[in-house]
N, C-alpha and C positions, 0 to 999 in steps of 0.2 A: 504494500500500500504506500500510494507518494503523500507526502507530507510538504504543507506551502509551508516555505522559509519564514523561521521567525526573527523578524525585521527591528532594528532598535526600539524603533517608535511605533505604535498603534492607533487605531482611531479610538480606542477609548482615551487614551494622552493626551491626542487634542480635544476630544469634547470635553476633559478636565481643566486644560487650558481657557478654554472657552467661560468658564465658569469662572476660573480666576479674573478672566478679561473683562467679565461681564459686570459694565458698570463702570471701566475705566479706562479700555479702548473703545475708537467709536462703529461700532458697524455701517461702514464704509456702503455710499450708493452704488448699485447697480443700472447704467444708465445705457440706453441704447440710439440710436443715430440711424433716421433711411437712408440718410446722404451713404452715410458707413453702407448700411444692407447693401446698397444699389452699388457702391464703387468694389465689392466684392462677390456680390454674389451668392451671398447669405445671409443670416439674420446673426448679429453681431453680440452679444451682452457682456458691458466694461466693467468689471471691477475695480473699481477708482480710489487704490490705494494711497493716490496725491494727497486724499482726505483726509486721511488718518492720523492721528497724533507725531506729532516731529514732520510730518509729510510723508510718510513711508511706511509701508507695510511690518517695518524693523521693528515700531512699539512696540508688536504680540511678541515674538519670539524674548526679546529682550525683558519686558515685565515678565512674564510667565516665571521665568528661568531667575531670575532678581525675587520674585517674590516669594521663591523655595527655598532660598537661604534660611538657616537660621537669625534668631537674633544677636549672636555674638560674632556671626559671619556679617550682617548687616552692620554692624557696630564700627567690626573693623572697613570695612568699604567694599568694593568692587572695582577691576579694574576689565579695561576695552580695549581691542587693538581694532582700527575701522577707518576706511577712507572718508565718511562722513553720517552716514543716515543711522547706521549701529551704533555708531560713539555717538549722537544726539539720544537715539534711545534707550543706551542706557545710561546714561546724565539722566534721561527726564522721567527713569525708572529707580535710579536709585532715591532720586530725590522724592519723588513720590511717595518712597518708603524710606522714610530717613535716613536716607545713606548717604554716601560718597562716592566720588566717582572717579579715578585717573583714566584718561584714555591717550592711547596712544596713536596719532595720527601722521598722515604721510606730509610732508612738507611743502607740495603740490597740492596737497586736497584742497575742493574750493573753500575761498574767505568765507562764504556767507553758511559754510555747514561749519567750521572751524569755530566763527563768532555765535554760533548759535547752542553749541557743545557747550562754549564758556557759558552762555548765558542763563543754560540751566543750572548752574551751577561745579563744575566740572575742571577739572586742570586738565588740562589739554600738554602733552610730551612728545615733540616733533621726531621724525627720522627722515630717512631716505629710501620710499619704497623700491628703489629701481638697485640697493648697490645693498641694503640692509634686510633681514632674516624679524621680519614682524612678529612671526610667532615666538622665534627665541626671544626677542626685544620685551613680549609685552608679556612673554612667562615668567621672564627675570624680573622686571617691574611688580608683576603681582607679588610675587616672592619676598622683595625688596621691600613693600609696603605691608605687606601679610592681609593684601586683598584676595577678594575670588575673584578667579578671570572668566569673564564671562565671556565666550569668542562668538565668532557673528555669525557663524553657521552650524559648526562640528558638533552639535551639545545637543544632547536627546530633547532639550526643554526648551531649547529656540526653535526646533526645527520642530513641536508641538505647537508653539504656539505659533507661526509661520502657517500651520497646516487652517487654521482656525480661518483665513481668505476664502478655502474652497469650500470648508465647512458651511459659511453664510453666504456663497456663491449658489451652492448648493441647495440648500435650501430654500433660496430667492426662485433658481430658475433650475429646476432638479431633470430635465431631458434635454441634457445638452450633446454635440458628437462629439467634440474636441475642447481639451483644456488646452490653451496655451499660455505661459509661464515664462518671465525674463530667470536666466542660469546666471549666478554669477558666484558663490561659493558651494550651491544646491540646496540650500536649509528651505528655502520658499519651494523651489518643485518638487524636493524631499516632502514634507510636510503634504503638500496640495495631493500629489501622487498618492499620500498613506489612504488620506479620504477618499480620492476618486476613486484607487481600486477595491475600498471596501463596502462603498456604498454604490458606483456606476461601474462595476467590471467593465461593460462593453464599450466605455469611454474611450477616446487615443488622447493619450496625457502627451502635449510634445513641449520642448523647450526652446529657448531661445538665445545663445549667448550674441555677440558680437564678435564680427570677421575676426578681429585680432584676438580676441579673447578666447579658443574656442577649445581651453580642457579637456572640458565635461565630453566635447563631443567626440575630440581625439582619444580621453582614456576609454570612453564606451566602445570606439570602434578596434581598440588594442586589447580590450576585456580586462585591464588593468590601471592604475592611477596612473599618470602623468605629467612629467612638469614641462610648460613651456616659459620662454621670457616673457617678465612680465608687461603683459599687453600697454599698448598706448593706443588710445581706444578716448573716443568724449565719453563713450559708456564709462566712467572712471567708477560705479557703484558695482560694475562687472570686470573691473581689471585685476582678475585672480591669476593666477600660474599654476593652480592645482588642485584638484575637488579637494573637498573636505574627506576623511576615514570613514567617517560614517553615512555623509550624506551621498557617497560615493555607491557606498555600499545597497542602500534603497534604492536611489537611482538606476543603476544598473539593473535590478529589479523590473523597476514600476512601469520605465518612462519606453513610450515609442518611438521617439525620437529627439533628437537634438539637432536643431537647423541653425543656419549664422546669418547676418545681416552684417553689412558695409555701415558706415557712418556715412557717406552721402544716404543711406536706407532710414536709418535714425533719422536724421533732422526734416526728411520729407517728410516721415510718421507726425514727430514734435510739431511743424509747421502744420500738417493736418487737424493735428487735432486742438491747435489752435485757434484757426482759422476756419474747422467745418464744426468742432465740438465744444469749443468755448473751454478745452482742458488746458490745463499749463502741467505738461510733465518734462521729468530730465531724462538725459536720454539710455540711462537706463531704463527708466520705465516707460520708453516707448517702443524696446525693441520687437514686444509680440504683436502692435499693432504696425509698425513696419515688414514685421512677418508675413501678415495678409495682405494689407496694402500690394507687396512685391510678390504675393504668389509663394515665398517661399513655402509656407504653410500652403497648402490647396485647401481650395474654394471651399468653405465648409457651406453644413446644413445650417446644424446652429453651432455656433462657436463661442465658448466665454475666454475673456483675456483680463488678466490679473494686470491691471496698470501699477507697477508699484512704485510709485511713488514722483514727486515734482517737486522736489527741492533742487531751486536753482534760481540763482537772482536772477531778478531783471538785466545787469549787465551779463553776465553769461549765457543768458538765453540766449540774446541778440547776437552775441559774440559764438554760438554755434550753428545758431542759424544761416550765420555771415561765410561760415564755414572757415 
């Protein structure tokens, strides 16, 4: 008799998350567009993580996982290593629950996620993500200060609470044919993926990294993790060099595919859905509606896509746009 692999994470994990969340993430609208239906070919439904607390889908995974600490663990703090939407998250989760927060951030990452980490409250510890080892960096850090590190993907309780998008995707619009998902460490199509395959089997769960960024889609097709340089991509909330252990692990599993978009692909999506949907996302989280836009995804019946997230000034928008 075969036995389905038992997977770090479950859907009962996240419907626990869910309950942690509930009440202190926002459940995020589900919005749909004919302009969209008609320029693809299908019926479209957005999960508009722009909304969400910090701007990004990042709040779930990060409260969730913050709010399982102890109290003598909360006492001493928490620490983040994150290009920007994670280390806002969890700033504005520790502070939630009285904690503290170091995070460690890349030297490039933009001003206005940098100035937004401080503002929750937060020290913000600069490096060099293109010549420096983030994870050694921000494991000696936590060490150093005798914080928990909460990392942005790899952790059974981010990647529950991350899963908690499809969850109220799901529930909103429960006969969908295809999920599609921005890839950038996998905790968010980890998580999405635990729910679709155990509530919509017949779903194709696909992802979406960026041309230069494309890991997840080279370690799937090697059947093992791999590291590439790290990406220089505008998608900078997807500039990974190497799935996560765990998230890697589900993945490989759950998902049907992993497709790439261009950055000329990005800022078309951004520009769309500015201009036909009234959304301001960055360009991370435009890559699955670039997806369709360009066909890379084919034409769906009905199709949900997880926007996650639109943190990005006013001068950088333009300044990506500008190309």
């Amino acid at each position: 008799m075969s036995h389905a692999p038992v997977l770090p994470v479950t859907l009962d994990d996240v419907r626990a998350a869910a309950s942690r969340l509930d009440g202190v993430a926002h459940r995020t609208p589900v919005l749909t567009s004919r302009t969209l239906d008609a320029a693809v070919g299908g019926t479209v439904f957005l999960k508009c993580e722009s909304f969400q607390r910090v701007g990004a889908f990042k709040f779930r995974g990060a409260y969730n996982a913050v709010s399982r600490l102890s109290p003598e663990q909360l006492a001493r703090g928490v620490a983040a290593f994150s290009s920007g939407n994670h280390a806002q998250a969890v700033a504005l989760a520790a502070r939630e629950l009285g904690s503290s927060a170091v995070i460690l951030m890349p030297a490039d990452a933009p001003v206005s996620k940098v100035e937004a980490v401080r503002a929750y409250g937060a020290e913000v510890v600069g490096y060099d993500r293109y010549t420096e080892d983030r994870l050694a960096l921000g494991t000696a850090l936590a060490e150093e200060r005798g914080s928990a590190l909460v990392p942005p993907y790899d952790h059974v309780d981010v990647i529950a609470g991350q899963g908690t998008v499809a969850l109220e995707l799901l529930e909103d619009v429960p006969d969908l044919d295809v999920l599609v998902v921005p890839v950038g460490g996998g905790g968010l199509i980890a998580g999405c993926a635990t729910v679709a395959r155990a509530t919509r089997p017949g779903m194709r769960v696909v992802g979406v990294e960026p041309e230069a960024g494309d890991d997840t889609r080279r370690s799937l097709h090697a059947g093992h993790r791999v590291r590439i340089p790290v990406p220089r991509t505008i998608a900078d909330g997807q500039a990974v060099d190497t799935p996560g252990e765990l998230t890697f692990e589900i993945n490989r599993r759950l998902l049907d595919d992993v497709v790439t978009v261009t950055d000329g692909q990005i800022r078309d999506a951004m520009r769309f859905a500015f201009d036909r949907l009234k959304i301001v996302l960055e360009p991370s989280g435009a890559t699955p509606l670039a997806a369709l836009l360009h066909g890379t995804v084919a034409a769906p019946g009905r199709a949900g896509l997880v926007l996650s997230g639109g943190n990005i000034s006013a001068a950088r928008f333009l300044e990506v746009l500008a190309g």
